[in-house]
N, C-alpha and C positions, 0 to 999 in steps of 0.2 A: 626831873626829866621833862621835857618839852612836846610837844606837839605841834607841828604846824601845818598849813591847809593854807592854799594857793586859789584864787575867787579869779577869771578871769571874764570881763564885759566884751561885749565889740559892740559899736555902734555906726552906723551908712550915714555917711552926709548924703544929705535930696536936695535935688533943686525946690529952692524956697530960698524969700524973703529976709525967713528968721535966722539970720548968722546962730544963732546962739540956742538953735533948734535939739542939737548935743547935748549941751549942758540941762537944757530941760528935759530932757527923756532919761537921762544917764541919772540926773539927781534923784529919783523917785529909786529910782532901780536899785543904786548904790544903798540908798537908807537901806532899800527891804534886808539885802545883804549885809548892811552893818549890825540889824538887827536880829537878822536869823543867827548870827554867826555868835554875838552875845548870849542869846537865850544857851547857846551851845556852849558858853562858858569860853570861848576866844575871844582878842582881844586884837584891836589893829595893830600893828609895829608899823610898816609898811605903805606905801601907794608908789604906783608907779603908771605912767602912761605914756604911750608913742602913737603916731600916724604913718600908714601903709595904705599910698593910692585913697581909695574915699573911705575908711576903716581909719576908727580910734578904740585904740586897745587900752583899757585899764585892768592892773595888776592890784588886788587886795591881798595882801601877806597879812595870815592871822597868826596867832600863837595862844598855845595853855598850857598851863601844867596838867600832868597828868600822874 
């Protein structure tokens, strides 16, 4: 049997310079989350992401046995 557990981000695009201001703040974030979710014995299967107005939503789908 399975387990799964649903990780959901959102991150503001700001006025600034750095197009790629998202991807920097979101990268740090996701590890800690890849990590904490491991130490928990899950496992990625999953990513998924969309944009809503100045909002990007990233979806982490984990799974474990249990």
């Amino acid at each position: 049997m399975k387990e799964y557990k649903l990780e959901s981000l959102i991150y503001y695009t700001k006025v600034t310079l750095d197009k790629e201001h998202i991807i920097k703040a979101s990268t740090k974030d996701i590890q800690e989350k890849l990590d904490e979710y491991a130490r928990d014995g899950y496992r990625l299967v999953s990513t998924d992401a969309t944009d809503f107005g100045f909002a990007v939503y990233f979806y982490l789908y984990f799974e474990k046995d249990i």
